[in-house]
MDTraj code that builds the backbone (N, CA, C; nanometers):
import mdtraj as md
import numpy as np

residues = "UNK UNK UNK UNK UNK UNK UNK UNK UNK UNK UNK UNK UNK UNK UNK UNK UNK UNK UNK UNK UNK UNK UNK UNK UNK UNK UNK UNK UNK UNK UNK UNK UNK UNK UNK UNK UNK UNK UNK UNK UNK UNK UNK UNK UNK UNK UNK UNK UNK UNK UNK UNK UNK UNK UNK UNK UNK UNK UNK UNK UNK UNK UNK UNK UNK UNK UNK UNK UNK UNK UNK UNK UNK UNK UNK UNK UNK UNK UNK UNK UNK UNK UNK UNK UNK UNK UNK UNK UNK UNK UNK UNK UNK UNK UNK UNK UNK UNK UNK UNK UNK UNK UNK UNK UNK UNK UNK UNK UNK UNK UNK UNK UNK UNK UNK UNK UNK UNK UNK UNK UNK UNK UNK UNK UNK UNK UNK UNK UNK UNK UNK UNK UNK UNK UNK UNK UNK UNK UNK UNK UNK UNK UNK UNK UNK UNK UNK UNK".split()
xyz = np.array([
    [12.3127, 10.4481, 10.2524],
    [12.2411, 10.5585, 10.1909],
    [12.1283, 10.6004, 10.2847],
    [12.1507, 10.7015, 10.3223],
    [12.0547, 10.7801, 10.4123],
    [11.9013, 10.8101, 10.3098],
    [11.8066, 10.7761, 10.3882],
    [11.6655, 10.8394, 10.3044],
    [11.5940, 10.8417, 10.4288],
    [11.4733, 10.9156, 10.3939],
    [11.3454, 10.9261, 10.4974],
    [11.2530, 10.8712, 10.3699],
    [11.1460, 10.8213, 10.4331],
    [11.0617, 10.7200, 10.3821],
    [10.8825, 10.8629, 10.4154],
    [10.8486, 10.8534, 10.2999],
    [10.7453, 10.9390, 10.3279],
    [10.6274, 10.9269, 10.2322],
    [10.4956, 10.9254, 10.2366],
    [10.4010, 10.9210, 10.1674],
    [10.4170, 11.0078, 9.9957],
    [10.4041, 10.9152, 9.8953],
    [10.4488, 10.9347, 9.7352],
    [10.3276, 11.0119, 9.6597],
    [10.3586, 11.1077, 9.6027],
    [10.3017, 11.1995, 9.5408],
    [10.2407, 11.1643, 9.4113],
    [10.2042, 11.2246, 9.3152],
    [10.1751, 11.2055, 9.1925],
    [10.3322, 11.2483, 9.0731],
    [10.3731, 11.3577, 9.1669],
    [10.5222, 11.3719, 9.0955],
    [10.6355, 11.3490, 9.1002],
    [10.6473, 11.3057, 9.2498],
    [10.6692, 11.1222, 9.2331],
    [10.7128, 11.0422, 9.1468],
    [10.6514, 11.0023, 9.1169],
    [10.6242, 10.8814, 9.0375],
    [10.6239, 10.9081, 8.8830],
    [10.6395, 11.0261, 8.8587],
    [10.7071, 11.1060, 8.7265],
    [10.7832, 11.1009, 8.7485],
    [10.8917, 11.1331, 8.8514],
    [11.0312, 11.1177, 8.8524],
    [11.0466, 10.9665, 8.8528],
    [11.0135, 10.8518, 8.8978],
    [11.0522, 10.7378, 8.9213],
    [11.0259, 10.7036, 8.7267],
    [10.8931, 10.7274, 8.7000],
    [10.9612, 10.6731, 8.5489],
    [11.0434, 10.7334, 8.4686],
    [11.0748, 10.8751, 8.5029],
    [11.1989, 10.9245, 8.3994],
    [11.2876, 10.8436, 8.4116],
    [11.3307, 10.7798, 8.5320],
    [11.4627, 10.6764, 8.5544],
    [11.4368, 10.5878, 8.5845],
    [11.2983, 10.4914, 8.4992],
    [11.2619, 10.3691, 8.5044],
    [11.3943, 10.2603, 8.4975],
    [11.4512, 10.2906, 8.3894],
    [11.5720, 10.1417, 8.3846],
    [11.6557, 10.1039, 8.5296],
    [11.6554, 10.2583, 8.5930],
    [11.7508, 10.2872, 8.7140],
    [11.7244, 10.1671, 8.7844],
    [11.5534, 10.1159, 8.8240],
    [11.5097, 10.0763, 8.9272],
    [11.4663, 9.9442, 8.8990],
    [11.3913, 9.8825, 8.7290],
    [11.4111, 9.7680, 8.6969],
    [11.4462, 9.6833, 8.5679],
    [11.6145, 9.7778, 8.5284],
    [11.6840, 9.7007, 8.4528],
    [11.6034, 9.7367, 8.2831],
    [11.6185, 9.6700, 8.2264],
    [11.5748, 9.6183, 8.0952],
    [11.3757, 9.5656, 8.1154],
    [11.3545, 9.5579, 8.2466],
    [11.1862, 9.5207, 8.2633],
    [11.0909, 9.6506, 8.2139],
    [11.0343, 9.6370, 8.1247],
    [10.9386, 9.7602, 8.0727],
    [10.8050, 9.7407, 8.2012],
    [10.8135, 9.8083, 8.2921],
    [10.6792, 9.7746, 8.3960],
    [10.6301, 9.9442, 8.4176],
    [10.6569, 9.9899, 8.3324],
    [10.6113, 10.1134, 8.3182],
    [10.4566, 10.1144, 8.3668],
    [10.3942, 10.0825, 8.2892],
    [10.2315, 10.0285, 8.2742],
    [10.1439, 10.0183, 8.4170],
    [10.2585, 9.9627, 8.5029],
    [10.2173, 9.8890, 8.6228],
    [10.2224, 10.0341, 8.7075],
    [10.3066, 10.1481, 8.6749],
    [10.2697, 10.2763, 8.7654],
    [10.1414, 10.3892, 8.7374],
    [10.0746, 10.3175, 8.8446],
    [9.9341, 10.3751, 8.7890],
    [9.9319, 10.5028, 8.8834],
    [9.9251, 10.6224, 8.8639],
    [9.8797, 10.7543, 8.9455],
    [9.7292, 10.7276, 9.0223],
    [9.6447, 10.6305, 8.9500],
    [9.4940, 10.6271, 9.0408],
    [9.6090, 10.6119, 9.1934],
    [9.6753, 10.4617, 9.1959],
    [9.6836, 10.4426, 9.3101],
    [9.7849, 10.5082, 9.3967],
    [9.8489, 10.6148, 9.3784],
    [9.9202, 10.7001, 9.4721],
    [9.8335, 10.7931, 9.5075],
    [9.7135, 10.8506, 9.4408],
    [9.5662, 10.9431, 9.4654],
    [9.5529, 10.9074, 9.5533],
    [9.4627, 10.7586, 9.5428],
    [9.4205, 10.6978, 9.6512],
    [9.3997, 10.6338, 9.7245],
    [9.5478, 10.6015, 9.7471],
    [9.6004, 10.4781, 9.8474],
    [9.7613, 10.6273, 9.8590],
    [9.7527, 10.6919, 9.9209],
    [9.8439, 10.7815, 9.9098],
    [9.9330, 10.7156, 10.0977],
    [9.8642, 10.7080, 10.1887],
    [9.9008, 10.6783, 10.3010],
    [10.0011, 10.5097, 10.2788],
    [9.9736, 10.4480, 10.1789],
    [10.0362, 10.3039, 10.1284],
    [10.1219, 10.3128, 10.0221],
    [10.1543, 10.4143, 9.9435],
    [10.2411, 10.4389, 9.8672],
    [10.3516, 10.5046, 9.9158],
    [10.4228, 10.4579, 9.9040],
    [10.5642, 10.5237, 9.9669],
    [10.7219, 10.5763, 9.8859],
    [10.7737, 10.6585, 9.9257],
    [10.8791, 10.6667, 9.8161],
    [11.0276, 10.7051, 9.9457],
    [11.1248, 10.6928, 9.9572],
    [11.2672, 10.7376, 10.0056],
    [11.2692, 10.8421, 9.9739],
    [11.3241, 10.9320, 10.0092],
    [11.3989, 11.0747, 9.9748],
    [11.5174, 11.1047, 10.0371],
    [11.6218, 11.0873, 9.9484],
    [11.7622, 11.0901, 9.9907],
    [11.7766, 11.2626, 10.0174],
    [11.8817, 11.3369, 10.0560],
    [11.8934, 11.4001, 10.1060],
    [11.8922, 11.5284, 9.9996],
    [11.9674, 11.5001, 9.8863],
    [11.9681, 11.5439, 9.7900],
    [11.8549, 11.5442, 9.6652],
    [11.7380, 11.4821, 9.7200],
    [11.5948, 11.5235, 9.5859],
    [11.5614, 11.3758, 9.5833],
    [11.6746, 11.3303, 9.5385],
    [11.6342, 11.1978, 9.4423],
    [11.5514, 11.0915, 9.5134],
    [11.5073, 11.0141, 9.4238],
    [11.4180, 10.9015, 9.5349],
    [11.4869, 10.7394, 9.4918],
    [11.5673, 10.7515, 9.5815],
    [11.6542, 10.5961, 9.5825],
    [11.5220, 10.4865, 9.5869],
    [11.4632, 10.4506, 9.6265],
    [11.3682, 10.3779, 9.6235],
    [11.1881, 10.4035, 9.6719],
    [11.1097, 10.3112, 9.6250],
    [10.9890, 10.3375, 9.6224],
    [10.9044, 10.1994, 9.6641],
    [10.7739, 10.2077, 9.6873],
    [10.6843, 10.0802, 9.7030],
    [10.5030, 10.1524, 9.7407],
    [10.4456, 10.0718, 9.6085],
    [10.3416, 10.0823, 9.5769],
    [10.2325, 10.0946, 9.6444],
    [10.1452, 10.0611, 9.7127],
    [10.0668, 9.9021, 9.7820],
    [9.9408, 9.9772, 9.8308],
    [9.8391, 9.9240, 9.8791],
    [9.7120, 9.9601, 9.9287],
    [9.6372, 9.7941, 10.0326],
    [9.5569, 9.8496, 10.0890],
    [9.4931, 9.7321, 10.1667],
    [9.3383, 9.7227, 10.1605],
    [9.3391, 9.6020, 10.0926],
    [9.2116, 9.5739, 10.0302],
    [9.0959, 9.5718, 10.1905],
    [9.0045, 9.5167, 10.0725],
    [8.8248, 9.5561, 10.2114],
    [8.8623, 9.4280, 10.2749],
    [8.9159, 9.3015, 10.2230],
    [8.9683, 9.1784, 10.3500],
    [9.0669, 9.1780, 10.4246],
    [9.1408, 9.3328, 10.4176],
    [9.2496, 9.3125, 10.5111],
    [9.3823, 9.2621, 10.5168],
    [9.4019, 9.2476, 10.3677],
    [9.5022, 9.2272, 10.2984],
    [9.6132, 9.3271, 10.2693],
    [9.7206, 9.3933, 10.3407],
    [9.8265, 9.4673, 10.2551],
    [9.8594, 9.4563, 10.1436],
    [9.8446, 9.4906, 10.0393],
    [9.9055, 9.4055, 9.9293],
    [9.9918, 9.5170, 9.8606],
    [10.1208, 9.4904, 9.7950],
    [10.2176, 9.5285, 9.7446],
    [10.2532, 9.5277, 9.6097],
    [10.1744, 9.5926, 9.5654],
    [10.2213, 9.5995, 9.4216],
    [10.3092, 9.5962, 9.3331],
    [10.4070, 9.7115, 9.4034],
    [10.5293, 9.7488, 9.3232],
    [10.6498, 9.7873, 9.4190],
    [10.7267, 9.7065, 9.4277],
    [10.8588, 9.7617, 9.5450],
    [11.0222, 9.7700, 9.4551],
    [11.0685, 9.8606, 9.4503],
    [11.2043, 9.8566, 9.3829],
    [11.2783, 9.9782, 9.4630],
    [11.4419, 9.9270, 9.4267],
    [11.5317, 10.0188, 9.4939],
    [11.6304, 10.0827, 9.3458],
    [11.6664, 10.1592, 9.3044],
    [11.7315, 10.1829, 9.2568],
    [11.8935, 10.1566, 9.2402],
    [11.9294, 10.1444, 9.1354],
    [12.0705, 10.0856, 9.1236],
    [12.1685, 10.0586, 9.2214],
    [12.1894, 10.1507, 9.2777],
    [12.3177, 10.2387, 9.3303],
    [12.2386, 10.2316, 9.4765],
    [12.1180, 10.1715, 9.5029],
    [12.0616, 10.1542, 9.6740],
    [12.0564, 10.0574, 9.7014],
    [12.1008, 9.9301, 9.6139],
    [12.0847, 9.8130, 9.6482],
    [12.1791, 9.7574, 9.7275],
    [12.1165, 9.6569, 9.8077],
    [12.1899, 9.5970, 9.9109],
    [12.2086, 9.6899, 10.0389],
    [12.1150, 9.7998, 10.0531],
    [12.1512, 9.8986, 10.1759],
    [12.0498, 9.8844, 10.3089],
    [11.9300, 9.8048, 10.2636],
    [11.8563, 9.7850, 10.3605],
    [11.7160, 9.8598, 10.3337],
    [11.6751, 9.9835, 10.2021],
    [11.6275, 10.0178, 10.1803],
    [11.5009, 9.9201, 10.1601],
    [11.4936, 9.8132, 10.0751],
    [11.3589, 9.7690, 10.0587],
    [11.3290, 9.6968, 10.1606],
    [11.3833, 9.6749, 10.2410],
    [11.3605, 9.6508, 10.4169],
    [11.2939, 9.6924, 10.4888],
    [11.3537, 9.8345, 10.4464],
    [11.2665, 9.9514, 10.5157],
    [11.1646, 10.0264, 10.4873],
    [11.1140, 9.9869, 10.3596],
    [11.0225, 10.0204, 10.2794],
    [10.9090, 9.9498, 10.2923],
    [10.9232, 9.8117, 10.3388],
    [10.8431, 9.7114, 10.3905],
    [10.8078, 9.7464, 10.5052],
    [10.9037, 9.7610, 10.6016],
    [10.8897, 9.7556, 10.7486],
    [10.7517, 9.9086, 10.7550],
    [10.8426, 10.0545, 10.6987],
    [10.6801, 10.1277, 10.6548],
    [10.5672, 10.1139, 10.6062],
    [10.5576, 10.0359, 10.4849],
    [10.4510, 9.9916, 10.4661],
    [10.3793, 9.9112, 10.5708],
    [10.4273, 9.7684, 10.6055],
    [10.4029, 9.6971, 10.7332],
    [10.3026, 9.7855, 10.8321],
    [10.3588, 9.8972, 10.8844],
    [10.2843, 9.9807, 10.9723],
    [10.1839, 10.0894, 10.8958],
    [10.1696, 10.1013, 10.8087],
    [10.1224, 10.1426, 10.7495],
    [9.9400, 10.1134, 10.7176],
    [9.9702, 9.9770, 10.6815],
    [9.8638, 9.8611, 10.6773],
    [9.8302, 9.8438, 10.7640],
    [9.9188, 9.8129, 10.8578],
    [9.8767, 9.7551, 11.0188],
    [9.7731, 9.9356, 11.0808],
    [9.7887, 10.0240, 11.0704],
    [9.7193, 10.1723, 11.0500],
    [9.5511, 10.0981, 11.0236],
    [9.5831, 10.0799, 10.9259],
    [9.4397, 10.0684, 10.8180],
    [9.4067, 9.9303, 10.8667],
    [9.4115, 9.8851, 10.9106],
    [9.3262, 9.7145, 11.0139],
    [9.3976, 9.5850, 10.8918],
    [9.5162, 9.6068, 10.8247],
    [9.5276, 9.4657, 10.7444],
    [9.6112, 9.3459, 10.8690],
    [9.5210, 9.2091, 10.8416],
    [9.6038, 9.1354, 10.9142],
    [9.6948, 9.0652, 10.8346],
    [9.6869, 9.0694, 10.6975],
    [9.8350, 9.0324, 10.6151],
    [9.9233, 9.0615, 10.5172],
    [10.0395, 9.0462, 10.4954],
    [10.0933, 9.1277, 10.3793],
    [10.0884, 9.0174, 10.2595],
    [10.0708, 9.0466, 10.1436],
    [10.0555, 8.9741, 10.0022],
    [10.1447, 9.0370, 9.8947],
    [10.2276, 8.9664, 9.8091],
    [10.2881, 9.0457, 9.6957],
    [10.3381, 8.9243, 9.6335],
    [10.3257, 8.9334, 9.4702],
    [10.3598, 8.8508, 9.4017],
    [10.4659, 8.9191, 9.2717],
    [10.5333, 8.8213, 9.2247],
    [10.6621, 8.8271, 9.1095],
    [10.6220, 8.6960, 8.9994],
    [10.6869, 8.7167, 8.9086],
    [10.7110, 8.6585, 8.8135],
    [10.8209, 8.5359, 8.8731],
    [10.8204, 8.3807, 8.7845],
    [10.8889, 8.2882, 8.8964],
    [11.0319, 8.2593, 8.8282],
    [11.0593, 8.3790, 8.7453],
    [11.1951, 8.3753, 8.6993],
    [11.2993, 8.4675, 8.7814],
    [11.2194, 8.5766, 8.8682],
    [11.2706, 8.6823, 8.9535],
    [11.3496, 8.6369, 9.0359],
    [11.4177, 8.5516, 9.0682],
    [11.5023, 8.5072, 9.1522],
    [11.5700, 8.5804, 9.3067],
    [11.5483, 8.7130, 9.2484],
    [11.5942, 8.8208, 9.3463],
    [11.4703, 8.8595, 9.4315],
    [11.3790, 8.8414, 9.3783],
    [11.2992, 8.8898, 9.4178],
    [11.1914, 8.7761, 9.5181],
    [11.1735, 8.6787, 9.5042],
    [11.1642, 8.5545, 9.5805],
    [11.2799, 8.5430, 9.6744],
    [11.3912, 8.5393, 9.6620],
    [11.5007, 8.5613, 9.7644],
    [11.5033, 8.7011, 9.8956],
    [11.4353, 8.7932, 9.8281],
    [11.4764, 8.8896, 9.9308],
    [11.3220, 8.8833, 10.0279],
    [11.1596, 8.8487, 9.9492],
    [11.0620, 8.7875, 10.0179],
    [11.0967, 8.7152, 10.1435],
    [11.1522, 8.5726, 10.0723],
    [11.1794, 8.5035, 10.1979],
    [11.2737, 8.5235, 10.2377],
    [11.3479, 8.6276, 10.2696],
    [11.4313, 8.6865, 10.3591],
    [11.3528, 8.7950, 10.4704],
    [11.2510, 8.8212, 10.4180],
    [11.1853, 8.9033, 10.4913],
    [11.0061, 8.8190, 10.5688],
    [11.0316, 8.7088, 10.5972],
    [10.9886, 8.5793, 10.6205],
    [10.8600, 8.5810, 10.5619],
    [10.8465, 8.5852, 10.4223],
    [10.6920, 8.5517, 10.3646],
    [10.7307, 8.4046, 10.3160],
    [10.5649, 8.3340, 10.2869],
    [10.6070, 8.2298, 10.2478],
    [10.5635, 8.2552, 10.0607],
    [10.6078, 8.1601, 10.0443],
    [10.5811, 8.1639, 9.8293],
    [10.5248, 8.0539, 9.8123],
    [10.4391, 8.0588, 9.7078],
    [10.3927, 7.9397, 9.6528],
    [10.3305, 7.9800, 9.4553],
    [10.4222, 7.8888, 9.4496],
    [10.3417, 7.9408, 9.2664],
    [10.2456, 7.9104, 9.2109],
    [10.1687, 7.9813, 9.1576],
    [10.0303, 8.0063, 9.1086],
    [10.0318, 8.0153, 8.9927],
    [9.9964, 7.8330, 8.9028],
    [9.9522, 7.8540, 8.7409],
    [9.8324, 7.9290, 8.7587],
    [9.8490, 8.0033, 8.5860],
    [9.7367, 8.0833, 8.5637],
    [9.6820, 8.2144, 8.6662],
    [9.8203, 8.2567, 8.7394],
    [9.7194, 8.3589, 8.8376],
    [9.6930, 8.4920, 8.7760],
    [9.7920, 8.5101, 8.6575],
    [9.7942, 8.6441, 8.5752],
    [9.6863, 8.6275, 8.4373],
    [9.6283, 8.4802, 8.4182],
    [9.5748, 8.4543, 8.2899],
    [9.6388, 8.3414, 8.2267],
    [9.6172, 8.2682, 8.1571],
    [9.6421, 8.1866, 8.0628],
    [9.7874, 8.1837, 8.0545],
    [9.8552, 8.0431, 8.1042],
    [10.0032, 8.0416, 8.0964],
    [10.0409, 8.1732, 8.1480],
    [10.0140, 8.2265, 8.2316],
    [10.0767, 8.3559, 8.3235],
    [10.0808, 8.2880, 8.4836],
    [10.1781, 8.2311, 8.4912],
    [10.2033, 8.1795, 8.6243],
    [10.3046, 8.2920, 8.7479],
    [10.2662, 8.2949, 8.8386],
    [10.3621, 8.4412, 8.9379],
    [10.3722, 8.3143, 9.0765],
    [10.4765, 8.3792, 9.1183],
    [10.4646, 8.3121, 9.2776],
    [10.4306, 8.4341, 9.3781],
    [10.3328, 8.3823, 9.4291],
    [10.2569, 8.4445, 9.5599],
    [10.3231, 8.4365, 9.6795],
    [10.3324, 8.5574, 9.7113],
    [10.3980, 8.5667, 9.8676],
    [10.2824, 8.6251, 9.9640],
    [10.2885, 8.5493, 10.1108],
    [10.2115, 8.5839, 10.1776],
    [10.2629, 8.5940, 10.3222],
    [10.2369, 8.6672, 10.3800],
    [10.2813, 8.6928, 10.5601],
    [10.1622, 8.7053, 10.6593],
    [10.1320, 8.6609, 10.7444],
    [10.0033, 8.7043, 10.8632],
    [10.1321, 8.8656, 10.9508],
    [9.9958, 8.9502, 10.9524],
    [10.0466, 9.0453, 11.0680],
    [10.0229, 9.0034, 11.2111],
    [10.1150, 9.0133, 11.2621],
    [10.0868, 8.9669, 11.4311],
    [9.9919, 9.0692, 11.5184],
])
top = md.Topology()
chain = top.add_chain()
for i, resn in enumerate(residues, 1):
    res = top.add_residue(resn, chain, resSeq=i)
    for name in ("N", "CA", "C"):
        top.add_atom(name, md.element.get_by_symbol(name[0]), res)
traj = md.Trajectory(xyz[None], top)
């Protein structure tokens, strides 16, 4: 699936929740698409644009005042999976951050995500799980990478 990878709008991300299930299933993470941060972290938010309108995939992220990339929200849509897209969505972001002075990338999941810890350390971060990092019995595993 052909896309160009380009800085994500505010309408955008209206289209990505009209076809929320598209991108994560039965997960209600609606909540988690906040418009502050495509405003203003617009250069770190990113979306695909297939040739035809649609946006096969997307990824969130901004880089904190320590220099941290951090990744909020990365998903590919149904029908883009397995194409290399959230690869490449990383690899933009990656430079993206690296733009803005971050020396590392950070992103965390829930530690039932299985897919999602798998395709991390495929993309060589390391994980480590964190009781309590979301609150009280809210445990996530933390992924972390140094930029070279």
């Amino acid at each position: 699936m052909a896309a160009h990878i380009t800085p994500a709008h505010v309408a955008d991300l209206r289209q990505v929740l009209a076809d929320h299930s598209r991108y994560w299933g039965d997960r209600d993470l609606r909540a988690l698409h906040l418009p502050v941060l495509v405003r203003e972290f617009g250069e770190t938010c990113l979306v695909a644009r297939s040739a035809g309108g649609g946006i096969p995939g997307y990824l969130i992220g901004f880089v904190t005042p320590g220099r941290t990339g951090y990744v909020h929200l990365v998903a590919t849509r149904d029908d883009a999976r397995g194409t290399g897209l959230g690869r490449a969505l990383y690899a933009a972001f990656t430079e993206a951050a690296r733009r803005q002075g971050a020396a590392r990338l950070k992103a965390i999941t829930s530690p039932g995500n299985t897919a999602s810890v798998a395709f991390h350390r495929r993309l060589g971060f390391e994980a480590r799980l964190e009781e309590d990092y979301n609150g009280p019995g809210e445990a996530r595993v933390v992924f972390s990478r140094a930029l070279s």
